[in-house]
BATORKE-480278 format. One record per residue (C-alpha): residue number from 1; residue in three letters; chain; y, z, x. Coordinates in pm, whole numbers, plus 50000, padded with zeros to 5 digits. Each point is the difference from the previous one (the first is absolute). Example, Ala and Ser with C-alpha at 12.3 -4.5 7.8 and 13.67 -1.06 7.14 Angstrom:
+-----+------+-----+-------+-------+-------+
: seq : type : mol :    c2 :    c3 :    c1 :
+-----+------+-----+-------+-------+-------+
:   1 :  Ala :   A : 49550 : 50780 : 51230 :
:   2 :  Ser :   A : 50344 : 49934 : 50137 :
+-----+------+-----+-------+-------+-------+
***
This chain:
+-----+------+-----+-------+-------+-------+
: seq : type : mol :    c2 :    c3 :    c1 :
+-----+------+-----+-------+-------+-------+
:   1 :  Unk :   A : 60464 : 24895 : 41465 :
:   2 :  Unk :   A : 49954 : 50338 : 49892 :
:   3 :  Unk :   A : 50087 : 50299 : 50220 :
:   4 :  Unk :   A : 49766 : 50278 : 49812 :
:   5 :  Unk :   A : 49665 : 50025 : 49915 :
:   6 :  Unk :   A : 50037 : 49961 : 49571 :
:   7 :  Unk :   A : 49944 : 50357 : 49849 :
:   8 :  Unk :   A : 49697 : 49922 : 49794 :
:   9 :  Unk :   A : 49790 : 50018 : 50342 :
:  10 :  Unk :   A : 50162 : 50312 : 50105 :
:  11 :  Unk :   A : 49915 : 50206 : 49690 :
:  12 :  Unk :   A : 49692 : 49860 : 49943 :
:  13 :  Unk :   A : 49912 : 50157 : 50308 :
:  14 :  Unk :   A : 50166 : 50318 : 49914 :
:  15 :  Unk :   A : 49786 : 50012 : 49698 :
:  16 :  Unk :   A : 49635 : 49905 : 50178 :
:  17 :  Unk :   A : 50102 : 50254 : 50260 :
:  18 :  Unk :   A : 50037 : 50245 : 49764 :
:  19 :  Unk :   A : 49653 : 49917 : 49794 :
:  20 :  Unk :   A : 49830 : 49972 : 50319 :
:  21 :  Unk :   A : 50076 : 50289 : 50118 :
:  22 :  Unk :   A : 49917 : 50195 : 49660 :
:  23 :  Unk :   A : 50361 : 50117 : 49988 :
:  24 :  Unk :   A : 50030 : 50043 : 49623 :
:  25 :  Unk :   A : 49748 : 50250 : 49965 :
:  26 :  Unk :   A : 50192 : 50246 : 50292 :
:  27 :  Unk :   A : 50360 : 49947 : 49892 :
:  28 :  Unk :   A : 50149 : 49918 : 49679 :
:  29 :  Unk :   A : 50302 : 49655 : 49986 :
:  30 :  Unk :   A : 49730 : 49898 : 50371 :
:  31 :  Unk :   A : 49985 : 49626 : 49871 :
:  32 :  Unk :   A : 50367 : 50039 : 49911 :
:  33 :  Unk :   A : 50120 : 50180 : 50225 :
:  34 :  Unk :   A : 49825 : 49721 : 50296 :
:  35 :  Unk :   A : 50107 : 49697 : 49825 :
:  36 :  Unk :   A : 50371 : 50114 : 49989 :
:  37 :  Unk :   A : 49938 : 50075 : 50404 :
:  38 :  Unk :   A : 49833 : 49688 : 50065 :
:  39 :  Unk :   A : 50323 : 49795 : 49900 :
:  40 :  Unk :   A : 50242 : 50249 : 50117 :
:  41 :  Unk :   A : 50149 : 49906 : 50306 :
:  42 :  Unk :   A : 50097 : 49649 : 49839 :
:  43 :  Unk :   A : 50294 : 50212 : 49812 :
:  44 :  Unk :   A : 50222 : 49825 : 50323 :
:  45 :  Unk :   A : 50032 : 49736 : 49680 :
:  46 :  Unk :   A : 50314 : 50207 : 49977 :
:  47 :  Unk :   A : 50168 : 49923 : 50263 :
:  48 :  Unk :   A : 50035 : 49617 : 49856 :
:  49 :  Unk :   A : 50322 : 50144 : 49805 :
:  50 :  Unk :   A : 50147 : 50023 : 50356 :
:  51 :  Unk :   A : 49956 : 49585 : 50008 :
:  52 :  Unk :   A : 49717 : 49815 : 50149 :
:  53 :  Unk :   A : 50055 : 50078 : 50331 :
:  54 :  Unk :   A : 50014 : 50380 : 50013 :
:  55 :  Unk :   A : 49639 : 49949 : 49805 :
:  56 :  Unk :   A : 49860 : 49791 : 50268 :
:  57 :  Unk :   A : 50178 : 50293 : 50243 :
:  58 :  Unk :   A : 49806 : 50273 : 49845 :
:  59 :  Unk :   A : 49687 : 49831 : 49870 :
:  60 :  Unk :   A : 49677 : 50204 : 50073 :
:  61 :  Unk :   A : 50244 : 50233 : 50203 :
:  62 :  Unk :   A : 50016 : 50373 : 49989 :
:  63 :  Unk :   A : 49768 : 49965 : 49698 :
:  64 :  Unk :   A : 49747 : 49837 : 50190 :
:  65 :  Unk :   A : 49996 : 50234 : 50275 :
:  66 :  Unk :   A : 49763 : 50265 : 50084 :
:  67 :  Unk :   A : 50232 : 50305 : 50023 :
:  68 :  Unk :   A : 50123 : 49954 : 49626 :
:  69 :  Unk :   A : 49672 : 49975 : 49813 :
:  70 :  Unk :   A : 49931 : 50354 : 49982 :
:  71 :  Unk :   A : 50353 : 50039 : 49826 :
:  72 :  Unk :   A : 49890 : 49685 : 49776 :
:  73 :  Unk :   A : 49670 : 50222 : 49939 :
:  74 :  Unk :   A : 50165 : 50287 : 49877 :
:  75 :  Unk :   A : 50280 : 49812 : 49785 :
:  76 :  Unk :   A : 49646 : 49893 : 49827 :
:  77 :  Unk :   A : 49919 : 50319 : 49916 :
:  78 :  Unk :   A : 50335 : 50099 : 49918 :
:  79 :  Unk :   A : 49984 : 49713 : 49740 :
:  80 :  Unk :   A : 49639 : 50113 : 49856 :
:  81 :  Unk :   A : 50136 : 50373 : 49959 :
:  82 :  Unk :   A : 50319 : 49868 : 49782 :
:  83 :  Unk :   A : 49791 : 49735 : 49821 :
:  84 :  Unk :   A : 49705 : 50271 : 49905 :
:  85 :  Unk :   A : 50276 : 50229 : 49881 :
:  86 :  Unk :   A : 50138 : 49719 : 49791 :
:  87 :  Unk :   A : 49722 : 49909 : 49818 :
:  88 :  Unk :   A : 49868 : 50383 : 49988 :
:  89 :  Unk :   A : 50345 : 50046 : 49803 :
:  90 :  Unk :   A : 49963 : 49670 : 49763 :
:  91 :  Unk :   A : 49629 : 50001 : 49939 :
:  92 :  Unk :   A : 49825 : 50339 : 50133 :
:  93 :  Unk :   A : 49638 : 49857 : 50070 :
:  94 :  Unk :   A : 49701 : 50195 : 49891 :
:  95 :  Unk :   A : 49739 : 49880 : 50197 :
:  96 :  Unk :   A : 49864 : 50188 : 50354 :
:  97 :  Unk :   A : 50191 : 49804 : 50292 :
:  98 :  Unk :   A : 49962 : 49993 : 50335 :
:  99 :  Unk :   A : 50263 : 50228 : 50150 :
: 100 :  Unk :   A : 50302 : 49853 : 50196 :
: 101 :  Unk :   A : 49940 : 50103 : 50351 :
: 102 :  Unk :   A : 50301 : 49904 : 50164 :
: 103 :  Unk :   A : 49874 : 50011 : 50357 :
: 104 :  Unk :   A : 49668 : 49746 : 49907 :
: 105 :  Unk :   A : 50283 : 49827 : 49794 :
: 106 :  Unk :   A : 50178 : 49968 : 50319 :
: 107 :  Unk :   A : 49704 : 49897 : 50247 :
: 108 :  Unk :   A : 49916 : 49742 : 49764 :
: 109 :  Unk :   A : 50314 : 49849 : 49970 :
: 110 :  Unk :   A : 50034 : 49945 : 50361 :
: 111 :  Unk :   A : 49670 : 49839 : 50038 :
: 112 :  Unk :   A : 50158 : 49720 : 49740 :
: 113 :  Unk :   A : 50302 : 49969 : 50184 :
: 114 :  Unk :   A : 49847 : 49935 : 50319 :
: 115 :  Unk :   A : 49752 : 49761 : 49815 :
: 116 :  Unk :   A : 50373 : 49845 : 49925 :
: 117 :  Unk :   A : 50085 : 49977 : 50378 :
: 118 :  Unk :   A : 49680 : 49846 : 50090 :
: 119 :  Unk :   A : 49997 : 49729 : 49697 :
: 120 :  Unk :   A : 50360 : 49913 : 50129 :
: 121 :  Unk :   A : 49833 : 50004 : 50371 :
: 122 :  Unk :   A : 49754 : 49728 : 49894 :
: 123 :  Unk :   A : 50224 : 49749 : 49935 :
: 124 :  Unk :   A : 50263 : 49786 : 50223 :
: 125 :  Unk :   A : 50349 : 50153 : 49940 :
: 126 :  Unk :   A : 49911 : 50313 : 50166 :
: 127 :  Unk :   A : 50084 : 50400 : 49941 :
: 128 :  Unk :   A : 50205 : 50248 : 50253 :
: 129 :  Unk :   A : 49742 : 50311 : 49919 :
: 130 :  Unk :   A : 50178 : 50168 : 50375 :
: 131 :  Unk :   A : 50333 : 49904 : 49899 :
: 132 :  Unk :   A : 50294 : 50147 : 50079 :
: 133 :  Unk :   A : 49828 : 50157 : 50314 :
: 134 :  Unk :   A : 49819 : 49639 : 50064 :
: 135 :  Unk :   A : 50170 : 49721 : 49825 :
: 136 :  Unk :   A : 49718 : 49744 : 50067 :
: 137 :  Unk :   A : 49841 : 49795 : 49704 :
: 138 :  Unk :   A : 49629 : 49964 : 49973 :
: 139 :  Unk :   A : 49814 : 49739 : 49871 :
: 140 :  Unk :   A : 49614 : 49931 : 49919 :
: 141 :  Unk :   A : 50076 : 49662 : 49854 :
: 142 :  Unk :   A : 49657 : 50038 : 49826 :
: 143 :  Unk :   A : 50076 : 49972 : 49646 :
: 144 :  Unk :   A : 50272 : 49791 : 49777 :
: 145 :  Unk :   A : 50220 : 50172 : 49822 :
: 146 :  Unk :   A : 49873 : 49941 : 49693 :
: 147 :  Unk :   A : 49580 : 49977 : 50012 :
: 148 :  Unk :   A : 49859 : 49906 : 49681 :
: 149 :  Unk :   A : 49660 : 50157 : 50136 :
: 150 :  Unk :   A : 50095 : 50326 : 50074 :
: 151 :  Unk :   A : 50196 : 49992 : 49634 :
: 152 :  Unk :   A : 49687 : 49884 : 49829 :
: 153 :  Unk :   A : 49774 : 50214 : 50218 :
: 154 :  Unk :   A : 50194 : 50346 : 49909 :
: 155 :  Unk :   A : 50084 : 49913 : 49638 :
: 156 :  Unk :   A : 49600 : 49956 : 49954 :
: 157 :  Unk :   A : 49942 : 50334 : 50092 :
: 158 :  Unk :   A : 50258 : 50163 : 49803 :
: 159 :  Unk :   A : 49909 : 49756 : 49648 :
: 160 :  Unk :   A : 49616 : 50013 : 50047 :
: 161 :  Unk :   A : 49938 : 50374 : 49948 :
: 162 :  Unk :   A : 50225 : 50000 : 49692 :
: 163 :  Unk :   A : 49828 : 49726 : 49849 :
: 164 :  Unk :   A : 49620 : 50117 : 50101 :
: 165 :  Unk :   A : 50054 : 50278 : 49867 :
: 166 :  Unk :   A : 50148 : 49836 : 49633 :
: 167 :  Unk :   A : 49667 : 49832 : 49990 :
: 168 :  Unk :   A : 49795 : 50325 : 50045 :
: 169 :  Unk :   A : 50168 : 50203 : 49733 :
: 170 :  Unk :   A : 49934 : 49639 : 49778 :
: 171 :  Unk :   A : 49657 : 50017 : 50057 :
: 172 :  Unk :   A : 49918 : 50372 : 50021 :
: 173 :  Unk :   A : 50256 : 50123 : 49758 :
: 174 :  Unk :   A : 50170 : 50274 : 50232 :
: 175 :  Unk :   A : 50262 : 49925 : 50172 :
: 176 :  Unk :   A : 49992 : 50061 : 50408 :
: 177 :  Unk :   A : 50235 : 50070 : 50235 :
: 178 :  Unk :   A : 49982 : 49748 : 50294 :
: 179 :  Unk :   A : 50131 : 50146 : 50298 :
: 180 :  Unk :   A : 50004 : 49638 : 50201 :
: 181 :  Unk :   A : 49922 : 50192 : 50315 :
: 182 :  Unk :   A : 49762 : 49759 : 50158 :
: 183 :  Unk :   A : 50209 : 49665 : 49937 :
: 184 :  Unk :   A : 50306 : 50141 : 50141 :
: 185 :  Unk :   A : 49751 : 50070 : 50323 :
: 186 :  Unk :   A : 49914 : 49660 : 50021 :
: 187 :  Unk :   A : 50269 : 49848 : 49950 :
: 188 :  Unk :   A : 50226 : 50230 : 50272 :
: 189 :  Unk :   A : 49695 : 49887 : 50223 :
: 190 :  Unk :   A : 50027 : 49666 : 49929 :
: 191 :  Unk :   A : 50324 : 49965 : 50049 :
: 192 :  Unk :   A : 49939 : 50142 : 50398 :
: 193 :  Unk :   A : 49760 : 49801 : 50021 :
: 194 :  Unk :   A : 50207 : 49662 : 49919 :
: 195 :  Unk :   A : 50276 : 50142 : 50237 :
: 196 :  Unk :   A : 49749 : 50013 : 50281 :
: 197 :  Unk :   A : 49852 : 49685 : 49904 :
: 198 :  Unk :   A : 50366 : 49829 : 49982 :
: 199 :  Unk :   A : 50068 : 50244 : 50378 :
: 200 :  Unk :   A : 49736 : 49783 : 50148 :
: 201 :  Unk :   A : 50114 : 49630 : 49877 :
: 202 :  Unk :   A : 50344 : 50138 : 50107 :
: 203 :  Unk :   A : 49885 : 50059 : 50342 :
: 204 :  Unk :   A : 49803 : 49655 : 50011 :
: 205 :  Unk :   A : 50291 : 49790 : 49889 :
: 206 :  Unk :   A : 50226 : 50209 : 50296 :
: 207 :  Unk :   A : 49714 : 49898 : 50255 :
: 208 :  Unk :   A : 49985 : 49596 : 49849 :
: 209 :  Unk :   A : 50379 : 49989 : 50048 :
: 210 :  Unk :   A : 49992 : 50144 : 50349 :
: 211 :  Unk :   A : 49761 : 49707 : 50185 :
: 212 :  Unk :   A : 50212 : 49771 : 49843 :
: 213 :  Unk :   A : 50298 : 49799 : 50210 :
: 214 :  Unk :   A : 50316 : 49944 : 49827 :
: 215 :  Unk :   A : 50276 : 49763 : 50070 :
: 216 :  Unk :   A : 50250 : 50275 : 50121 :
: 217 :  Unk :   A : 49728 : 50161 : 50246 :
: 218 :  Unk :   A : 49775 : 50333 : 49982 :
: 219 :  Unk :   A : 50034 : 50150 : 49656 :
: 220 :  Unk :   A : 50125 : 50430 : 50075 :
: 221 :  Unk :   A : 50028 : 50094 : 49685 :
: 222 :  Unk :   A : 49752 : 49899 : 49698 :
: 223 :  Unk :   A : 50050 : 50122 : 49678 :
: 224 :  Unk :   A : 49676 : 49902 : 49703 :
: 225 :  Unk :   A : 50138 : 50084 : 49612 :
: 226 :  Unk :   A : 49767 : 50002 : 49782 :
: 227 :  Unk :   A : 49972 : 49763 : 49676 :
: 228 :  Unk :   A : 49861 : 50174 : 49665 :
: 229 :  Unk :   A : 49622 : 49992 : 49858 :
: 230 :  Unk :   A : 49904 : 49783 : 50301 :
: 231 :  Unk :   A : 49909 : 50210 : 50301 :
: 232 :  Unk :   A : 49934 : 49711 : 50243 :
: 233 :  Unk :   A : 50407 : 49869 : 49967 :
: 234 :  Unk :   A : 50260 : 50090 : 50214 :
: 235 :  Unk :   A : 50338 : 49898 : 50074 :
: 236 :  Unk :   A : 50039 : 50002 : 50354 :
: 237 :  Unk :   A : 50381 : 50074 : 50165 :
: 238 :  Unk :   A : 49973 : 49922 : 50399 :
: 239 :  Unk :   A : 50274 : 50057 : 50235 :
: 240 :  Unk :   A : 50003 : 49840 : 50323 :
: 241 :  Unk :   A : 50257 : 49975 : 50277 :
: 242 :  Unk :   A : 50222 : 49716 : 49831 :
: 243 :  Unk :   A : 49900 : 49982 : 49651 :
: 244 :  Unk :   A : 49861 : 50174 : 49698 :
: 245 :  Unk :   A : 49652 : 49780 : 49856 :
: 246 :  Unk :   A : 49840 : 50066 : 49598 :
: 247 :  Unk :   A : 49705 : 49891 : 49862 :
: 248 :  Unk :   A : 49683 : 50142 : 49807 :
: 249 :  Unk :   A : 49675 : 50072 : 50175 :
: 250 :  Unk :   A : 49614 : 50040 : 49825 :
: 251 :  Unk :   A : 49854 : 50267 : 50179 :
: 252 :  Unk :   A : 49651 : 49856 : 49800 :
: 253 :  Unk :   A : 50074 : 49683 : 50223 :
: 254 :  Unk :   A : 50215 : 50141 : 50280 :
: 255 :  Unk :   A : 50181 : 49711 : 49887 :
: 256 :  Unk :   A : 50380 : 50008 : 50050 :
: 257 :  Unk :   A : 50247 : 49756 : 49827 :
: 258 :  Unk :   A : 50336 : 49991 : 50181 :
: 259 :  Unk :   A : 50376 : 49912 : 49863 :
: 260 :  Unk :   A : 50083 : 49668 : 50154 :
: 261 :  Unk :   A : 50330 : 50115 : 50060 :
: 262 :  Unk :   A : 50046 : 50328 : 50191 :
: 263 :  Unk :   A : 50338 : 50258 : 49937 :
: 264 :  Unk :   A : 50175 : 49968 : 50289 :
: 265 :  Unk :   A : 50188 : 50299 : 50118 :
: 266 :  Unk :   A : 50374 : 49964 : 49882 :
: 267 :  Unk :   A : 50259 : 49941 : 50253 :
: 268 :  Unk :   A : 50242 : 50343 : 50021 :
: 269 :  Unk :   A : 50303 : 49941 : 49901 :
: 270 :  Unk :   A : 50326 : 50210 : 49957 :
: 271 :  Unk :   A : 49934 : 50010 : 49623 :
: 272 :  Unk :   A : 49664 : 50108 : 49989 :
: 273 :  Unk :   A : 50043 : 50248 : 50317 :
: 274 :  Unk :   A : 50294 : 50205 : 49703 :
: 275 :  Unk :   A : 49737 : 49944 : 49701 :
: 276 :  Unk :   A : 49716 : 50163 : 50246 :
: 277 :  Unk :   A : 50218 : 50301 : 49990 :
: 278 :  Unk :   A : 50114 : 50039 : 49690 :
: 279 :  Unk :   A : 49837 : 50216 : 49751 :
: 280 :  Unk :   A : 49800 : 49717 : 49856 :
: 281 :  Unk :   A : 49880 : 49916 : 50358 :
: 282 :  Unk :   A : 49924 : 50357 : 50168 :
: 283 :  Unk :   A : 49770 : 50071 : 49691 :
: 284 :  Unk :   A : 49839 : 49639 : 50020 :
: 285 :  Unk :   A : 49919 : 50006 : 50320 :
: 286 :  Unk :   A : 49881 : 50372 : 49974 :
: 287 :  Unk :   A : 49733 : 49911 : 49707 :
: 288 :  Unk :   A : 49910 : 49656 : 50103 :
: 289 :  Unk :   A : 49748 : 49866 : 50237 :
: 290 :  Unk :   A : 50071 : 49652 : 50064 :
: 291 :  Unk :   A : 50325 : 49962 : 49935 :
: 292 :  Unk :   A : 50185 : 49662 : 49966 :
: 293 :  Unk :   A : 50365 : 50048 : 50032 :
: 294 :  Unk :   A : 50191 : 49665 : 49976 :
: 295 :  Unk :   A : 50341 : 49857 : 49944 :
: 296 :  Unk :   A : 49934 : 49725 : 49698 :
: 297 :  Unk :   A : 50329 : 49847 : 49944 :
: 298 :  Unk :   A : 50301 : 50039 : 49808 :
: 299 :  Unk :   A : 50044 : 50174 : 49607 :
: 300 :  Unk :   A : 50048 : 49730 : 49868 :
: 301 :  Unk :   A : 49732 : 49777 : 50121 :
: 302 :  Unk :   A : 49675 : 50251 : 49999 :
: 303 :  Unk :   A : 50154 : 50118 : 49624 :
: 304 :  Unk :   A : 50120 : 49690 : 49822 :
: 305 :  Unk :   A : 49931 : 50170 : 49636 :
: 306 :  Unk :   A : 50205 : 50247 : 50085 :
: 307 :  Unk :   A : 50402 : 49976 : 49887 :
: 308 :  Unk :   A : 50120 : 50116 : 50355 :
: 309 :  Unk :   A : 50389 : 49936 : 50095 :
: 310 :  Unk :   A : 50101 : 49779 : 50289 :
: 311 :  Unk :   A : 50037 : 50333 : 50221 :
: 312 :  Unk :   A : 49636 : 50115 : 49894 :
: 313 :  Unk :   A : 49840 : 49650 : 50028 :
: 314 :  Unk :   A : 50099 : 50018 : 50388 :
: 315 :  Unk :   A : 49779 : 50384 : 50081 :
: 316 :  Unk :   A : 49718 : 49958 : 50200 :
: 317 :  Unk :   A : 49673 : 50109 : 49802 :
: 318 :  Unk :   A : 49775 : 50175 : 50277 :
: 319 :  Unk :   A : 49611 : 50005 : 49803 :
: 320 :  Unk :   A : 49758 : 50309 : 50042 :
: 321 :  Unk :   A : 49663 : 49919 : 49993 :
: 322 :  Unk :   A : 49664 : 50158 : 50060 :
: 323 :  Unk :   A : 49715 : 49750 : 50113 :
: 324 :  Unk :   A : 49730 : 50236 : 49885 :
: 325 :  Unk :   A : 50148 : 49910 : 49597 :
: 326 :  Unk :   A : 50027 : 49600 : 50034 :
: 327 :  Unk :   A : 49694 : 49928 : 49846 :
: 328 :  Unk :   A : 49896 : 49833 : 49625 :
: 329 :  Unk :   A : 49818 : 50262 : 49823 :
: 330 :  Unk :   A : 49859 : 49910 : 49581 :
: 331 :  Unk :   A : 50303 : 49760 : 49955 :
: 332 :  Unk :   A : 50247 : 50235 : 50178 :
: 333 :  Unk :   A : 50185 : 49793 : 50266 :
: 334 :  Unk :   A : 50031 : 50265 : 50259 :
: 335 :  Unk :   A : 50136 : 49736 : 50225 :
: 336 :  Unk :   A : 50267 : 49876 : 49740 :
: 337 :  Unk :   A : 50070 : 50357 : 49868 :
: 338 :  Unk :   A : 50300 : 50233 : 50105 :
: 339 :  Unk :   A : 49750 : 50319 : 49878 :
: 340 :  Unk :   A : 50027 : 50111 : 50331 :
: 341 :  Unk :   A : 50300 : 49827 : 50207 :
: 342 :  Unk :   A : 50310 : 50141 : 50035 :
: 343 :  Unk :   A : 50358 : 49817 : 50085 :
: 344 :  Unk :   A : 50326 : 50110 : 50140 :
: 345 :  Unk :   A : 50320 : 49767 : 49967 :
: 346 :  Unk :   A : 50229 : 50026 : 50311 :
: 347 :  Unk :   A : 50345 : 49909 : 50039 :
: 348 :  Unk :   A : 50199 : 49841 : 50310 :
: 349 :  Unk :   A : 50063 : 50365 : 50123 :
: 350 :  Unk :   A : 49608 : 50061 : 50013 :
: 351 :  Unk :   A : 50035 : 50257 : 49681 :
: 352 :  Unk :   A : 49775 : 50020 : 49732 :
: 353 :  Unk :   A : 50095 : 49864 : 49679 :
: 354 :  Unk :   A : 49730 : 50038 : 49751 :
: 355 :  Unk :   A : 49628 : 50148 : 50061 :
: 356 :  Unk :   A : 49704 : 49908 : 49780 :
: 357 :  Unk :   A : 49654 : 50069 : 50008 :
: 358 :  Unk :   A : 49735 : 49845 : 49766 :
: 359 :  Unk :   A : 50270 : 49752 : 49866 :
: 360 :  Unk :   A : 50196 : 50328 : 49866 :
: 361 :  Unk :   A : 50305 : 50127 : 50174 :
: 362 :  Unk :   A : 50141 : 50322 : 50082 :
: 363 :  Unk :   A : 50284 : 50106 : 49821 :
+-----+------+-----+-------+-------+-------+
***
């Protein structure tokens, strides 16, 4: 499963923010300047050369956070200033421009990294915008990470105006300048609009799952993840005293189709009690929500592919999983899939051996 929202939809947004807005005509590099800002905070990517796990550490981190997007903002302009002088120095342009106006500059790069934060919001796998004062993840489960609507909906507003306005210098033999102001509105506003839409099934689906009974008692925790294009799909995560239960629910039909096996909650055992506090399992357990944390049998046996020696086919493989991430999504098996699971081996003396997380390990 994929743990970020893909950066088309971010600067997409960065660049309808900026036409809506009529940035270009106040500050020269505004489109620029917004779509670097509206993918910015995804530049954790480089924390993947300290191995899979310190990524999944750091991912939407300090970079993610409130208190560093005003330093983001100004790197921004920073990076207009040096890449004005640049091209000032290799091709002097000789056309009337917009002056820089490093403090608009600024503003409006912190308007499209917030609109980062809140895309990153919508989805399931959370942000930490209070972290490190409040370490808490936040969730709207409203959107999937990748919605082909909102993709199609924002690239429409930023191809229309181009080619409208191709046609009119075709037909009236001057060329125009189309400024694209109004389909950038309407498409940020549809966008809300679809996220208020999806709040509503969201909170429908909760309700459905609430009056229902499961096998392992009174459901305390429901979780509804949304499915893409379809607004009326969910797949519902319950936890109840003695189990976890999953299933999809049609909030068109309060209808609600149940797993006919539930998760039970894994016996403790001395093996997974050292993975839970090793570095793979304090940051699991931080991020996740419904965590399933369960000793599932030797090396050798859950790993058969792999050339393990006799020592190594005898660790104890202790799985990571999130519920919320076990379902089939456009032929991705999120049930079958490691995307998001992570594994510790541990030896007789309860130490950990190897750590992995999305089927890659930690060096």
């Amino acid at each position: 499963m994929l743990t970020r929202v893909e950066p088309v939809t971010h600067m997409l947004t960065g660049a309808c923010l900026s036409r809506a807005l009529g940035f270009p005509r106040r500050a020269r590099y505004a489109t620029l300047a917004c779509v670097i800002a509206a993918e910015l905070p995804d530049a954790d990517y480089v924390y993947r050369f300290g191995g899979p796990l310190a990524y999944f550490q750091h991912h939407r981190g300090w970079t993610h956070a409130f208190w560093s997007l005003p330093l983001q903002a100004l790197f921004v302009v920073v990076l207009m200033y040096l890449w004005n002088a640049a091209r000032d120095r290799i091709r002097p342009s000789t056309h009337t421009r917009p002056p820089m106006r490093p403090v608009l500059l600024w503003a409006m790069a912190l308007l499209a990294l917030l609109s980062h934060i809140l895309l990153d919001w919508t989805n399931n796998y959370g942000v930490r915008p209070f972290a490190p004062w409040n370490p808490r993840w936040y969730a709207g489960e409203l959107v999937f990470i990748v919605e082909p609507v909102l993709l199609a909906v924002l690239a429409l507003a930023l191809l229309l105006p181009s080619v409208f306005s191709l046609t009119n210098s075709e037909i009236s033999g001057r060329r125009e300048r189309a400024r694209g102001q109004t389909p950038a509105t309407i498409a940020l506003l549809f966008v809300a609009c679809l996220w208020g839409w999806r709040w509503i099934e969201h909170g429908t689906a909760i309700a459905v799952a609430q009056m229902q009974q499961f096998q392992g008692g009174t459901p305390f925790k429901v979780s509804a993840n949304p499915y893409p294009v379809n607004p009326y799909k969910w797949h519902l995560v319950v936890e109840t005293p003695n189990n976890f239960a999953s299933g999809t629910v049609d909030t068109r039909t309060r209808s609600m189709e149940m797993d006919q096996v539930p998760y039970p909650k894994p016996e403790t055992t001395l093996q997974t009690l050292a993975a839970k506090h090793s570095w793979l399992g304090q940051v699991y357990l931080d991020w996740s929500q419904f965590p399933q944390v369960q000793e599932i049998g030797p090396a050798g046996e859950v790993h058969p592919e792999m050339d393990l020696s006799p020592a190594e086919q005898r660790l104890a493989v202790v799985r990571f999983r999130d519920l919320r991430f076990l379902y089939d999504v456009w032929g991705f098996h999120g049930r079958k899939s490691s995307a998001l699971a992570g594994e510790d081996w541990v030896d007789d003396r309860r130490q950990i051996v190897r750590q992995s997380i999305g089927g890659k390990v930690q060096r």
